[in-house]
N, C-alpha and C positions, 0 to 999 in steps of 0.2 A: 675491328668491331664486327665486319661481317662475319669473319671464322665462326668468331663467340658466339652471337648470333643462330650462325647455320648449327654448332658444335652444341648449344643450347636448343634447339630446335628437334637435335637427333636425341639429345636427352628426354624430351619432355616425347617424343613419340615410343622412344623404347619403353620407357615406364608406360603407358600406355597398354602398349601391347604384353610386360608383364603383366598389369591389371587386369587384361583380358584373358591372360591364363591364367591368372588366380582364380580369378570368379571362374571360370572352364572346370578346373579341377576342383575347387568349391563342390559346383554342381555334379558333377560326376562321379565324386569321391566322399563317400557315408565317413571314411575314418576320419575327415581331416574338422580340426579343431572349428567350428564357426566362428568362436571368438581370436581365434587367434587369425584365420581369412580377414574378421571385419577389424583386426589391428592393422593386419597388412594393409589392405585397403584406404584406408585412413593414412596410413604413413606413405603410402605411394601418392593419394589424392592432395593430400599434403606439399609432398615434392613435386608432382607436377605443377601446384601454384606457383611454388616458388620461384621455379625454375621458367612458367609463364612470365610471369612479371620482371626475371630476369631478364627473358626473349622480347619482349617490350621495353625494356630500358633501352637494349641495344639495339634496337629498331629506331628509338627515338634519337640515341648519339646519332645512329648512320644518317640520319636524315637532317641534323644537324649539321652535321661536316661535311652532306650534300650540299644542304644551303647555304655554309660558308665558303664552301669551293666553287658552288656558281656565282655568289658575292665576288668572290676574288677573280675567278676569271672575267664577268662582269667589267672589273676596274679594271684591269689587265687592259682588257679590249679597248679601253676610253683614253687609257693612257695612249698607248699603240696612233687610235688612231688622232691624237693628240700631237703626237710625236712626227706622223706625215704629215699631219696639213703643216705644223712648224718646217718640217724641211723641204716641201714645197715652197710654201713662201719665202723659206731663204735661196732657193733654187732660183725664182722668178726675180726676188734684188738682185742676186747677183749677174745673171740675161741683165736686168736694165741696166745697173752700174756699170759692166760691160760695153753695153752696146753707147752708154754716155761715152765711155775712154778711148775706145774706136772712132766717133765723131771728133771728139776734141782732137788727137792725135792725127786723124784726120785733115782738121782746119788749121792744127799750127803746121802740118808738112806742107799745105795750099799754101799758107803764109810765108812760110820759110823757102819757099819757090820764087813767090812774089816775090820776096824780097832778094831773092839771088838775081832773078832777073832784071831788077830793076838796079842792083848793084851793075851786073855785066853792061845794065844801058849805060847808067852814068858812067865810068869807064870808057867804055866805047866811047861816048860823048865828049871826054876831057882828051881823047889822044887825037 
C-alpha cells in the first residue's frame, strides 16, 4: 500500500511539473495551439485528481492496517502477559506442593525412626 502510495505520489507530482511546462511553453511559444494547451491542461488537471484521490485511498488503507496492526499487537501483548502471570502462579503451586512433600516425607522418615526405635527397645526388652 505504501509503494502505491509513494508510486502514486511520484505520479501526481510528475504530471504537475509536465503542467508547469506546458503552461512555460504556452507562454513562451506564439505558434502553439491555445486550445489545444487548454485541452492538455484540462486532461493533465484531470489526472492529477484522479490519481489524488487515488493517493488518499492508499493513505487511508495504510492507516488502517496501521490501526489493525497496533490492535493486534495490542492483544498480542495482553495475551503474552496473560500467559506469565499463569506461569508464575503455576511456578508458586508448584514451590508450595513441594515444599508440603518435603515436610510430609519428612515426618513419616521422623516416624519410621520412631518407630525403628522403639521396635530395637522392645527387642532389647524381650531378650
Amino acid at each position: 500500500v505504501t509503494r502505491q502510495g509513494e508510486s502514486s505520489l511520484r505520479t501526481v507530482e510528475a504530471l504537475g511539473d509536465r503542467l508547469t511546462r506546458l503552461e512555460r511553453a504556452h507562454s513562451e511559444s506564439s505558434q502553439a495551439a491555445p486550445r489545444e494547451l487548454a485541452q492538455q491542461r484540462r486532461e493533465l488537471r484531470k489526472e492529477i485528481s484522479e490519481l489524488s484521490e487515488r493517493v488518499e485511498g492508499a493513505v487511508g488503507v495504510a492507516q488502517e492496517l496501521r490501526q489493525r496492526f497496533d490492535e493486534a499487537s495490542d492483544q498480542a501483548e495482553r495475551q503474552t502477559q496473560a500467559a506469565s502471570e499463569r506461569l508464575a502462579a503455576e511456578a508458586r503451586a508448584r514451590d508450595v506442593l513441594e515444599k508440603a512433600v518435603q515436610q510430609q516425607l519428612s515426618r513419616e522418615r521422623s516416624a519410621r525412626e520412631h518407630l525403628q526405635e522403639s521396635l530395637v527397645s522392645v527387642i532389647a526388652a524381650e531378650r
